[in-house]
mmCIF file of the N, C-alpha and C atoms, coordinates in Angstrom:
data_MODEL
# 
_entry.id   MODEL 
# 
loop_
_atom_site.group_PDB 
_atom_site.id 
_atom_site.type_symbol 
_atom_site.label_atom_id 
_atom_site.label_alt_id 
_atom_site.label_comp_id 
_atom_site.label_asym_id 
_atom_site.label_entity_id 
_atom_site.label_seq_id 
_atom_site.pdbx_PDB_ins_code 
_atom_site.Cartn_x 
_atom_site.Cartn_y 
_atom_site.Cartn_z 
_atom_site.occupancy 
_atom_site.B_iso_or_equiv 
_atom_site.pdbx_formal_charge 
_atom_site.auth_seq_id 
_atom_site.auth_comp_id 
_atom_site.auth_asym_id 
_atom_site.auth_atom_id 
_atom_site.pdbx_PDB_model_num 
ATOM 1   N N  . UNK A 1 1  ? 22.142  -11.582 16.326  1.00 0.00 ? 1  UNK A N  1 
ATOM 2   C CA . UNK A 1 1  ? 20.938  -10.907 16.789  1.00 0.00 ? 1  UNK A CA 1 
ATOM 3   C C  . UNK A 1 1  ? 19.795  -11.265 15.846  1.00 0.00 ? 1  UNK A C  1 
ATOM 4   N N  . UNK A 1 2  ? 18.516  -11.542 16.306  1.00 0.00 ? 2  UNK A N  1 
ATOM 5   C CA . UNK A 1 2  ? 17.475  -11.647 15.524  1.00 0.00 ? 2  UNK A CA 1 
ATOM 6   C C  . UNK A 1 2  ? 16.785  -10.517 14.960  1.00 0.00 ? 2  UNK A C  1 
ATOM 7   N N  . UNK A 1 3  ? 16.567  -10.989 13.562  1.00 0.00 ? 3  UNK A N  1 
ATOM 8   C CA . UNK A 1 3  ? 15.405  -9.863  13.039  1.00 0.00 ? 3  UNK A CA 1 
ATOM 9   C C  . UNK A 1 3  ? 14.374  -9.366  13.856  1.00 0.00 ? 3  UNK A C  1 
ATOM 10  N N  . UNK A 1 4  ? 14.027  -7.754  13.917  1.00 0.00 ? 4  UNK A N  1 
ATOM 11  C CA . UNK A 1 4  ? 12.347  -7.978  14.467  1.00 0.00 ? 4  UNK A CA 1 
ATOM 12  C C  . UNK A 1 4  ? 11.279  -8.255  14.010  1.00 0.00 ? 4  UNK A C  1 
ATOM 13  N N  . UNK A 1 5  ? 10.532  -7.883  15.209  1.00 0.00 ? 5  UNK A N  1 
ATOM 14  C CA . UNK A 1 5  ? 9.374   -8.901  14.571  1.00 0.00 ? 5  UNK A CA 1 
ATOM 15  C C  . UNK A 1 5  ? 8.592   -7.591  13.584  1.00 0.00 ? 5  UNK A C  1 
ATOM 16  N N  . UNK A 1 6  ? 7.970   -8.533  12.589  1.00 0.00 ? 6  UNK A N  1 
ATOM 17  C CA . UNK A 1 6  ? 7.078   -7.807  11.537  1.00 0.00 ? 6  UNK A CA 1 
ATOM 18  C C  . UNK A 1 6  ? 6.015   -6.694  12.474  1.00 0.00 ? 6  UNK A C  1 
ATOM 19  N N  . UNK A 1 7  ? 5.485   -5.971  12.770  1.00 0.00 ? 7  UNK A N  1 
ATOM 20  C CA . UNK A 1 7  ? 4.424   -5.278  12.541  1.00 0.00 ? 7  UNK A CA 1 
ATOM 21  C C  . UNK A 1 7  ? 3.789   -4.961  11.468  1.00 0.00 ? 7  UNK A C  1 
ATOM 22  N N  . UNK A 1 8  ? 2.294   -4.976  11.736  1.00 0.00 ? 8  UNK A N  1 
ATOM 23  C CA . UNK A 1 8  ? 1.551   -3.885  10.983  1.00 0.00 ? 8  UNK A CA 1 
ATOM 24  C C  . UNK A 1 8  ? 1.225   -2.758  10.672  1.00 0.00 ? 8  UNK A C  1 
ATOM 25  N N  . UNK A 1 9  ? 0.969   -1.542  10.157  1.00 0.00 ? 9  UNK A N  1 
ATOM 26  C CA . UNK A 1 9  ? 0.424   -0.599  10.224  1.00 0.00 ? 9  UNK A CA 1 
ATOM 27  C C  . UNK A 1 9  ? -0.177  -0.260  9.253   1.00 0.00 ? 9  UNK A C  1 
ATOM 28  N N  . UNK A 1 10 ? -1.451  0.237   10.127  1.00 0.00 ? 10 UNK A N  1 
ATOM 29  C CA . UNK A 1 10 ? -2.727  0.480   9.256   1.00 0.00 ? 10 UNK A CA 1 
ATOM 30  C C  . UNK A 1 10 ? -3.105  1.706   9.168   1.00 0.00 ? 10 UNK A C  1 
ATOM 31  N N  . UNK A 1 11 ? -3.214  2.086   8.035   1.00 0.00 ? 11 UNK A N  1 
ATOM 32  C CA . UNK A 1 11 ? -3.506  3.287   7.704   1.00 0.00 ? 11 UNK A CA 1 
ATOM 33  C C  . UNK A 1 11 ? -4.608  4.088   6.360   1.00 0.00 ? 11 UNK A C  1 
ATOM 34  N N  . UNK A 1 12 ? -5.345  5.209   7.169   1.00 0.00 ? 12 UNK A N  1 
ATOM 35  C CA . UNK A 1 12 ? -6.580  5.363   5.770   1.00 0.00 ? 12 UNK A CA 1 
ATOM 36  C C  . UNK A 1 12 ? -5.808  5.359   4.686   1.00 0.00 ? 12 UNK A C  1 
ATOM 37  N N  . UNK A 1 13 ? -6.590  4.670   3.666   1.00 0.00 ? 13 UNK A N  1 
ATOM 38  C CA . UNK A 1 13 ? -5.825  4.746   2.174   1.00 0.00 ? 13 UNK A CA 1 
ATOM 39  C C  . UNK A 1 13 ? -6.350  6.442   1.499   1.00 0.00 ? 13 UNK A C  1 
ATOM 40  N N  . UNK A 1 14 ? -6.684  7.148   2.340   1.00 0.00 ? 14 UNK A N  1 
ATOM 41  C CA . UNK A 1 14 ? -6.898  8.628   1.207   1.00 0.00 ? 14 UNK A CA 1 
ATOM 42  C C  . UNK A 1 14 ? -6.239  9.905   1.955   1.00 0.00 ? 14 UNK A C  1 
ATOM 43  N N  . UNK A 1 15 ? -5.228  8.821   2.890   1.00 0.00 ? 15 UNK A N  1 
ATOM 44  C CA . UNK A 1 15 ? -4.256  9.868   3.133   1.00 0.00 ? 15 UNK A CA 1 
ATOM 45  C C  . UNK A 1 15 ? -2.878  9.952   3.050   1.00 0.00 ? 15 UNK A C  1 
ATOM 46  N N  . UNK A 1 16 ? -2.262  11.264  2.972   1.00 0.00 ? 16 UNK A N  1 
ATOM 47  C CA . UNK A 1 16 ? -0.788  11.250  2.449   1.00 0.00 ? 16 UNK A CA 1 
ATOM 48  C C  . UNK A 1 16 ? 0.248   10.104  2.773   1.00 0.00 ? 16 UNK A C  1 
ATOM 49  N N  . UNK A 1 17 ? -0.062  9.304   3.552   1.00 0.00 ? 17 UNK A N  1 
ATOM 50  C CA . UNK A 1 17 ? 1.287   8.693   3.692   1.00 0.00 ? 17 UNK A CA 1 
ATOM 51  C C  . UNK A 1 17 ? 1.122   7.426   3.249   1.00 0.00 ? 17 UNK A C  1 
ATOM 52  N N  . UNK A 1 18 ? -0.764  7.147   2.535   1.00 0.00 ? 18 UNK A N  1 
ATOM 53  C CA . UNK A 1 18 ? -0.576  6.114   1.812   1.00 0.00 ? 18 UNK A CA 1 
ATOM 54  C C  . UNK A 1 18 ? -0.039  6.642   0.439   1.00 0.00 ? 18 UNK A C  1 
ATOM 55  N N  . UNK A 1 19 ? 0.675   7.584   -0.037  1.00 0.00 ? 19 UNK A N  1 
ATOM 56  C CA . UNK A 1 19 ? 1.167   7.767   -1.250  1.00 0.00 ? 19 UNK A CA 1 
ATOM 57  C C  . UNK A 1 19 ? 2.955   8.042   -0.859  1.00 0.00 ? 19 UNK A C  1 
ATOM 58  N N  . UNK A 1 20 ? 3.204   7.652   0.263   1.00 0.00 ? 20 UNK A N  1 
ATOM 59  C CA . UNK A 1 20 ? 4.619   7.484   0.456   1.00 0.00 ? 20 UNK A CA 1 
ATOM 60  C C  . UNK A 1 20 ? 4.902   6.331   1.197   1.00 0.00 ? 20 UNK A C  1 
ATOM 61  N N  . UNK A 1 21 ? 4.069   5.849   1.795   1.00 0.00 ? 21 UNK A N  1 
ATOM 62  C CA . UNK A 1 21 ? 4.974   4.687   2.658   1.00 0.00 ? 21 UNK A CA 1 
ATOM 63  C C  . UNK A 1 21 ? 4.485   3.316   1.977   1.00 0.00 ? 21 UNK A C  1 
ATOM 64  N N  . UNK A 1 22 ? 5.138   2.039   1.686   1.00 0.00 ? 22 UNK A N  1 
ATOM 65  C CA . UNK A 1 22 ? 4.895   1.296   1.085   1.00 0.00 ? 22 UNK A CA 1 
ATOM 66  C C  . UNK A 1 22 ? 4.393   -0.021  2.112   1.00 0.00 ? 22 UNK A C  1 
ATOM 67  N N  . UNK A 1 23 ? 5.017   -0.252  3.282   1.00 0.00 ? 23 UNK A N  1 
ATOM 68  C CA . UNK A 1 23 ? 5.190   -1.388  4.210   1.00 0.00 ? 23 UNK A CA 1 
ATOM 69  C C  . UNK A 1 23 ? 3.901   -0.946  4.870   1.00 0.00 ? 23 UNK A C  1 
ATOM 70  N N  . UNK A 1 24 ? 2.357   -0.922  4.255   1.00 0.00 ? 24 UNK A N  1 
ATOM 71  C CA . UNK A 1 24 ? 1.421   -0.447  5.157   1.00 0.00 ? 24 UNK A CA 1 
ATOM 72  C C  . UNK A 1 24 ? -0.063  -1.101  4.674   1.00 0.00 ? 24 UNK A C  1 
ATOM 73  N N  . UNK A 1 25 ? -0.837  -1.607  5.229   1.00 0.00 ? 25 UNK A N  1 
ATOM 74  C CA . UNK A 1 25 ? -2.105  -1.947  5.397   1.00 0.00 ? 25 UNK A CA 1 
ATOM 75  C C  . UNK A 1 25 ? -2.899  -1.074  5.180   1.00 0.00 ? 25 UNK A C  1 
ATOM 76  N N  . UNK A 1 26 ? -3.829  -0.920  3.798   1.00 0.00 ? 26 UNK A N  1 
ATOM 77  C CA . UNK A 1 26 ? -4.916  0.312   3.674   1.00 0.00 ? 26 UNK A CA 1 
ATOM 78  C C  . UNK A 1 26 ? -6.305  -0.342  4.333   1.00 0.00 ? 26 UNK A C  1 
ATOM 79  N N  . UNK A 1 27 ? -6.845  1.058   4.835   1.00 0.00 ? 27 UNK A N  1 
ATOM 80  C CA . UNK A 1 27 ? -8.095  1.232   5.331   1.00 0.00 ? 27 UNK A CA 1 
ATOM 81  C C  . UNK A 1 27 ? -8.994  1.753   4.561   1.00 0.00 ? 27 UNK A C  1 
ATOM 82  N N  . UNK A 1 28 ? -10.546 1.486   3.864   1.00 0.00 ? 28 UNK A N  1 
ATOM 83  C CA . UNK A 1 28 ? -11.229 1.798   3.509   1.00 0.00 ? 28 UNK A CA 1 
ATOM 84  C C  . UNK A 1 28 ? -10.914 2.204   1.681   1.00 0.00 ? 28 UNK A C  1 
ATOM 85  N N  . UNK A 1 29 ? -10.359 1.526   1.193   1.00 0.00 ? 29 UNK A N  1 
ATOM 86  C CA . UNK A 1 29 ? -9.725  1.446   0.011   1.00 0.00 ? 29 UNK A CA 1 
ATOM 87  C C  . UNK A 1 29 ? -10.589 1.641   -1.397  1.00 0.00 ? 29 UNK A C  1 
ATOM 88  N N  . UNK A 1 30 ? -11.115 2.606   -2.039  1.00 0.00 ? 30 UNK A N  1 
ATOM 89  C CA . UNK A 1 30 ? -11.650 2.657   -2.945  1.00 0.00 ? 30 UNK A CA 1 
ATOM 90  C C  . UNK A 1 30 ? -11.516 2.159   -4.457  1.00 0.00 ? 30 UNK A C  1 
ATOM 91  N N  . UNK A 1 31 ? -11.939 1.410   -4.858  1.00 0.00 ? 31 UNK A N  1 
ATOM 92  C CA . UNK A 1 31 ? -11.638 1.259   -6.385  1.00 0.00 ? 31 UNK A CA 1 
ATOM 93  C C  . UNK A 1 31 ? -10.812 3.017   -6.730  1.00 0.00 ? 31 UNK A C  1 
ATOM 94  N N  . UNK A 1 32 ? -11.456 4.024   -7.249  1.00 0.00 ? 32 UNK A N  1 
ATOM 95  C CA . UNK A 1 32 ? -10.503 5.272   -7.653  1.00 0.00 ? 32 UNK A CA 1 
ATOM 96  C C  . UNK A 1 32 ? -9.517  5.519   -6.681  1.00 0.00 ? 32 UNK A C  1 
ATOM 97  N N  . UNK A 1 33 ? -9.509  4.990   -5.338  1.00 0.00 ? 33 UNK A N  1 
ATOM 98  C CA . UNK A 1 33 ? -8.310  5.421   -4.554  1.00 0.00 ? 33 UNK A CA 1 
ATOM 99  C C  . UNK A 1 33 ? -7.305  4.615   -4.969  1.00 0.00 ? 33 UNK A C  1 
ATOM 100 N N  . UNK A 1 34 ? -7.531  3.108   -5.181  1.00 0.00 ? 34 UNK A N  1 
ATOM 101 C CA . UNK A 1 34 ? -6.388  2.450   -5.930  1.00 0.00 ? 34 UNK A CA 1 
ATOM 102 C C  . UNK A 1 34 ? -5.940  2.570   -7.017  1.00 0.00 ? 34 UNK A C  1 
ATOM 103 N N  . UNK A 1 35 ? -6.775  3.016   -8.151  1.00 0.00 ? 35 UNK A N  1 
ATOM 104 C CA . UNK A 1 35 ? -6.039  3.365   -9.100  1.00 0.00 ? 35 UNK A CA 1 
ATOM 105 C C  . UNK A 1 35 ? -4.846  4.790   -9.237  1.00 0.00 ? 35 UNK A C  1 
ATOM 106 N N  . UNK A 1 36 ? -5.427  5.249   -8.181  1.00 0.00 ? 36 UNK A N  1 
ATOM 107 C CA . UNK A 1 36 ? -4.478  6.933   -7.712  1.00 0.00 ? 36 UNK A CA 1 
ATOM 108 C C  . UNK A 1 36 ? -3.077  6.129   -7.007  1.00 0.00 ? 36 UNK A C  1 
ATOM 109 N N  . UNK A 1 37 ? -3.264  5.439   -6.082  1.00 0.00 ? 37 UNK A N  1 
ATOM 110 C CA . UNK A 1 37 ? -1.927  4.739   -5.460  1.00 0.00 ? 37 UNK A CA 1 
ATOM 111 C C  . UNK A 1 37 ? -1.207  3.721   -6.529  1.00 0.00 ? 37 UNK A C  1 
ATOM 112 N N  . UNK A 1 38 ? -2.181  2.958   -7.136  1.00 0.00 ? 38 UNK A N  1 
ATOM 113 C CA . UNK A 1 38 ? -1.244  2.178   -8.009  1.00 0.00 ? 38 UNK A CA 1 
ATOM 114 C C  . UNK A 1 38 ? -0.476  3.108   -8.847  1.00 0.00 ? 38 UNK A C  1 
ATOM 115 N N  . UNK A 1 39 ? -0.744  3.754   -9.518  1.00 0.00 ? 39 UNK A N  1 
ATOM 116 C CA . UNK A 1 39 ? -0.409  4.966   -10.317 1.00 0.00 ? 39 UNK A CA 1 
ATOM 117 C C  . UNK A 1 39 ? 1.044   5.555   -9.294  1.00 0.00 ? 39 UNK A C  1 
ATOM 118 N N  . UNK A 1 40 ? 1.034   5.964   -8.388  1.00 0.00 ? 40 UNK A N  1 
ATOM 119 C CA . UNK A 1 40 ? 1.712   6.583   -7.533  1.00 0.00 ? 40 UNK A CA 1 
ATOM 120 C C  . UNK A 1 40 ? 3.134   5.725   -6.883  1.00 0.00 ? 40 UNK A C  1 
ATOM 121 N N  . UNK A 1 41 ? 2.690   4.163   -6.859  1.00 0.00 ? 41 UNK A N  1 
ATOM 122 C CA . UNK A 1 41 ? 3.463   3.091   -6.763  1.00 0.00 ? 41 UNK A CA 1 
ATOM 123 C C  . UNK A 1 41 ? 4.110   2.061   -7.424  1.00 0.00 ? 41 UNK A C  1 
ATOM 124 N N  . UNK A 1 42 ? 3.448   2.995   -8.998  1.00 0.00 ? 42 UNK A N  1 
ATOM 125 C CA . UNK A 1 42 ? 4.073   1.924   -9.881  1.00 0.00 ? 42 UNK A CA 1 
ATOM 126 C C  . UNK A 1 42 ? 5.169   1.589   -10.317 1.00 0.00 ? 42 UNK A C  1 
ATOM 127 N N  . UNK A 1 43 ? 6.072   2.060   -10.102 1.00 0.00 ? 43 UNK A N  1 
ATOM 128 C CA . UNK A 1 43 ? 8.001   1.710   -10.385 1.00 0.00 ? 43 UNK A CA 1 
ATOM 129 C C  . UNK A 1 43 ? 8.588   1.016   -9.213  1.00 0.00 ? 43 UNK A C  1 
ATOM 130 N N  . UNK A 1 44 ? 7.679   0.423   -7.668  1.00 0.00 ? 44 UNK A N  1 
ATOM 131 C CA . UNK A 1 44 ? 8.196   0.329   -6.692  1.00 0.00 ? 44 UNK A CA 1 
ATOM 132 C C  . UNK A 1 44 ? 8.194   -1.506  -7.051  1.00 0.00 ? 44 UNK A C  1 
ATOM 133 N N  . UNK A 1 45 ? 8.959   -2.265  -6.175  1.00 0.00 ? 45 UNK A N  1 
ATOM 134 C CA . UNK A 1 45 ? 9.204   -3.664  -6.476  1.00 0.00 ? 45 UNK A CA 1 
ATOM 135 C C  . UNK A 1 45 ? 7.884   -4.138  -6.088  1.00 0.00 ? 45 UNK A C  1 
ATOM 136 N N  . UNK A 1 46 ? 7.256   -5.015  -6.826  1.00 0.00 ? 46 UNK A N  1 
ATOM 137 C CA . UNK A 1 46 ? 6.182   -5.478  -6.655  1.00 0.00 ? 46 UNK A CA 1 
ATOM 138 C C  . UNK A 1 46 ? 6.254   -6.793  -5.570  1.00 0.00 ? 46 UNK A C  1 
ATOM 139 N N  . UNK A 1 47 ? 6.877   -6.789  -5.096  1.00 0.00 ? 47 UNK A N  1 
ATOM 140 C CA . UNK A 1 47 ? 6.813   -8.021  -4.029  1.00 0.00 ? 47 UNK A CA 1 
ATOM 141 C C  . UNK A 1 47 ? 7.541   -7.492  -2.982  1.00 0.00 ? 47 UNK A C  1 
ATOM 142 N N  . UNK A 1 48 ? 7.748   -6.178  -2.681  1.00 0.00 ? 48 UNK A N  1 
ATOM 143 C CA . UNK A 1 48 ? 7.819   -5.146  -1.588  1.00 0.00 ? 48 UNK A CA 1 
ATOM 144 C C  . UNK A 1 48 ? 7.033   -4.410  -1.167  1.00 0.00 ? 48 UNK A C  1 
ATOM 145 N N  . UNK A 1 49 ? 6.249   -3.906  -2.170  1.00 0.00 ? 49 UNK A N  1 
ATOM 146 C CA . UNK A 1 49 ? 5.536   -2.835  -1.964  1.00 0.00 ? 49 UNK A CA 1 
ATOM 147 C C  . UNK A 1 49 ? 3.995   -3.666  -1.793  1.00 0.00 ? 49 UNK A C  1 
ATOM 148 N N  . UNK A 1 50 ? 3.706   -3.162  -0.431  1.00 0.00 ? 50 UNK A N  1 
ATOM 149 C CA . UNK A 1 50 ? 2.258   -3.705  0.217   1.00 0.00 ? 50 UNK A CA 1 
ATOM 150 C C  . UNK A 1 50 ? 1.121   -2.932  -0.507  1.00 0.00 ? 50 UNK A C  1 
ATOM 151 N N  . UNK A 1 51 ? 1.381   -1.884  -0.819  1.00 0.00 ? 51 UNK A N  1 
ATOM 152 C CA . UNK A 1 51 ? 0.448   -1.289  -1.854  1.00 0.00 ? 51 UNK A CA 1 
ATOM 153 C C  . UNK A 1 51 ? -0.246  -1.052  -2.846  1.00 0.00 ? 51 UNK A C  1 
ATOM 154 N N  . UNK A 1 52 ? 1.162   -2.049  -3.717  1.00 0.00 ? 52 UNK A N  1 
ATOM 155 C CA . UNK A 1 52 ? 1.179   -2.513  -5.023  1.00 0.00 ? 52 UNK A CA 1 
ATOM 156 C C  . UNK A 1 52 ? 0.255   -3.507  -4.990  1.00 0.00 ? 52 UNK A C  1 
ATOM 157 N N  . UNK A 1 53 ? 0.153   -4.675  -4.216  1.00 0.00 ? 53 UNK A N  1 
ATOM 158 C CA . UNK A 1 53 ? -0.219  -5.849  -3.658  1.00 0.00 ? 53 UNK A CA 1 
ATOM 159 C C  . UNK A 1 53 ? -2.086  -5.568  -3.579  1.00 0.00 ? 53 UNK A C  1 
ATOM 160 N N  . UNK A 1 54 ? -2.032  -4.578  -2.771  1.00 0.00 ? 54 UNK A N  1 
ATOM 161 C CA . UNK A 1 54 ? -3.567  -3.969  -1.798  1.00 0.00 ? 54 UNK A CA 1 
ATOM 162 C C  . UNK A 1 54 ? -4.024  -3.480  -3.098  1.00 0.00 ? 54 UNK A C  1 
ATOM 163 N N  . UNK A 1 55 ? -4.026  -2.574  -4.047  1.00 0.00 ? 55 UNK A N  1 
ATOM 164 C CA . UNK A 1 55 ? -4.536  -1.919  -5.206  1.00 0.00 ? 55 UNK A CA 1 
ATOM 165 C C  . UNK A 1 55 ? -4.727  -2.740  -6.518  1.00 0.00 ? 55 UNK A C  1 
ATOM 166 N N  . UNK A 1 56 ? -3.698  -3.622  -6.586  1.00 0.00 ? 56 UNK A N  1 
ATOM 167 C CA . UNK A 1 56 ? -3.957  -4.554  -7.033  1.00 0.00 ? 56 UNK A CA 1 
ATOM 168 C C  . UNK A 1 56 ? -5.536  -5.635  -7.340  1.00 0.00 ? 56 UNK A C  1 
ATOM 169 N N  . UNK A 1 57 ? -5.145  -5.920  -5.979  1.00 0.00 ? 57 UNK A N  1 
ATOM 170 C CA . UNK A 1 57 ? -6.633  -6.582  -5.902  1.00 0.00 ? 57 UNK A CA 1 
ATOM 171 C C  . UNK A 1 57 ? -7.910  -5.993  -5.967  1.00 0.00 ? 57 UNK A C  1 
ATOM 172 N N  . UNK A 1 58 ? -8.192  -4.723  -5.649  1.00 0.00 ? 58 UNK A N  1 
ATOM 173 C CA . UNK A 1 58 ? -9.090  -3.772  -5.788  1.00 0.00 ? 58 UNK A CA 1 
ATOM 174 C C  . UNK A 1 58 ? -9.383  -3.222  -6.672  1.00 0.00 ? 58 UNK A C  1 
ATOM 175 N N  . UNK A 1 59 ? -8.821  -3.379  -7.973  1.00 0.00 ? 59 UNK A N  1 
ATOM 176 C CA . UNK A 1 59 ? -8.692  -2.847  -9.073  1.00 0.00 ? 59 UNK A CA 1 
ATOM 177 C C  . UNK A 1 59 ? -9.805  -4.131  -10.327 1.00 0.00 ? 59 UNK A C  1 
ATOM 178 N N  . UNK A 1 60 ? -10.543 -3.318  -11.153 1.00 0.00 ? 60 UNK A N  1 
ATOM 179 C CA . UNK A 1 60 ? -10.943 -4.541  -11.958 1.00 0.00 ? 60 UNK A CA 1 
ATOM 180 C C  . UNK A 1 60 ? -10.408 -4.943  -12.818 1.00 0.00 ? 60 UNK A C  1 
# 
């Protein structure tokens, strides 16, 4: 059987489930909102976690 297919999901970054779900696309992403999620995501595998990834870059 084949894998499925990837989806996206996008979701505001200043709400709760961007501080639990990792496999997710932020919306409207603040410099202080990323440092609150990176903070929140930081023990998660960094080449799993889409969040880690997204805050990352947003960060100076």
């Amino acid at each position: 059987m084949s894998e499925p297919a990837h989806t996206n999901m996008f979701i505001a970054a200043d709400s709760e489930l961007a501080e639990v779900l990792c496999h997710v696309e932020l919306l409207a992403l603040t410099v202080h909102r990323a440092k609150q999620l990176h903070r929140i995501h930081r023990d998660h595998p960094h080449d799993d976690c889409r969040v880690i990834a997204a805050t990352t870059l947003q960060m100076p």
